[in-house]
C-alpha positions in Angstrom: -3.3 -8.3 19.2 -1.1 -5.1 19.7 1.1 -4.1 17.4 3.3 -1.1 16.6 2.2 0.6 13.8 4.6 2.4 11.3 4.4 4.1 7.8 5.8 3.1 4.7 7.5 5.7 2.2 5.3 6.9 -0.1 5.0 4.3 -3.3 4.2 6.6 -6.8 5.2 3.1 -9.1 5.2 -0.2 -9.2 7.4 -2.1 -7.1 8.6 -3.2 -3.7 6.7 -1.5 -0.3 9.6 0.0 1.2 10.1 1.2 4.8 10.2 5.3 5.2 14.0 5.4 6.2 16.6 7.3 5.0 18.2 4.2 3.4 14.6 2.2 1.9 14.4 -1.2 2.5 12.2 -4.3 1.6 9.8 -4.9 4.6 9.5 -8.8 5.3 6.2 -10.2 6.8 3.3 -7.4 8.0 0.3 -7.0 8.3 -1.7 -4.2 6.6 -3.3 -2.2 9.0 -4.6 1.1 6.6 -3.8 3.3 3.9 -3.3 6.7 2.8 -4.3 7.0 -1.0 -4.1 10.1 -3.2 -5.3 9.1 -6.3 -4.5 10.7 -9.9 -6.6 12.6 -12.3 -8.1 9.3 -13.8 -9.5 6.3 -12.6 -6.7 3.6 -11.3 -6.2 1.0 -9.4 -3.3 -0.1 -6.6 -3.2 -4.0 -6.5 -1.2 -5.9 -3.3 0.3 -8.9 -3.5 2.4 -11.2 -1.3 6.2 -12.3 -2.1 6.5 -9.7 -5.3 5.1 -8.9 -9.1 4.0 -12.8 -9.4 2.9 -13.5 -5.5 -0.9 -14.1 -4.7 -2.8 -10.8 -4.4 -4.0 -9.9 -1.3 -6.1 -6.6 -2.0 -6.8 -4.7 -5.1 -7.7 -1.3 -4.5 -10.0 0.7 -7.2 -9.5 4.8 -7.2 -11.5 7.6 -8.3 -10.5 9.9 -10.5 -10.2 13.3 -8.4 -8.3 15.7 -9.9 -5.5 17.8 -7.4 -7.5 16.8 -4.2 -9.7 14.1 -2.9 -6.6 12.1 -0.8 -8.6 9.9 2.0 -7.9 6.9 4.4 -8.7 2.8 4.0 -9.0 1.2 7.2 -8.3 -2.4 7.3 -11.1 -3.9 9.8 -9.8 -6.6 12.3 -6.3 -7.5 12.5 -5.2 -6.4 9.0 -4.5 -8.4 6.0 -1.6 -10.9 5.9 1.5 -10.5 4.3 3.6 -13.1 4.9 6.6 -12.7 2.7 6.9 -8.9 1.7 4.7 -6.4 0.0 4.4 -5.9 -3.8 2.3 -3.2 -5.2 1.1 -2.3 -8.6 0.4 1.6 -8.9 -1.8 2.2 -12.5 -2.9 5.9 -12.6 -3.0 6.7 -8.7 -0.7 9.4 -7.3 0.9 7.5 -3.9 0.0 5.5 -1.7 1.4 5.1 1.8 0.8 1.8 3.8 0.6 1.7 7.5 1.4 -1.4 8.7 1.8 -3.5 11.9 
């Protein structure tokens, strides 16, 4: 399946995945293709979920504690993961994380 892919804007908290525009919005149903993590100078975590803070999770993503460097990619294999409502993420010690999604 071909799909366009597009970036979300950088997400540094907990909350909605928002689109990169000048005016952020919500993004409905995607499919997560990769991601772009940097994560913070301890150990975290970023945990996806589905339909907001109480939706099913879909991925939870462990990071390393790198101190001011050690930002790498997470490719999704096949056709991505699923989200069929919006996308909800849960930042816990992890600089940003940027979701490419199709």
């Amino acid at each position: 399946m071909q799909t366009d892919v597009q970036a979300s804007a950088p997400l540094t908290g907990t909350g909605q995945v928002t689109n990169n525009a000048s005016s952020p919005a919500n993004l409905g149903r995607l499919r997560i293709k990769s991601l772009y993590v940097i994560p913070g100078a301890t150990a975290g975590s970023v945990v996806f979920r589905d339909g907001g803070s109480g939706g099913d999770i879909l991925l939870t993503l462990n990071t390393p504690a790198v101190a001011n460097a050690g930002a790498y990619s997470v490719i999704i294999p096949g056709e991505g993961i699923l989200a069929e409502t919006n996308l909800h993420g849960t930042v816990t010690t992890t600089t940003s994380v940027v979701v490419f999604y199709g």
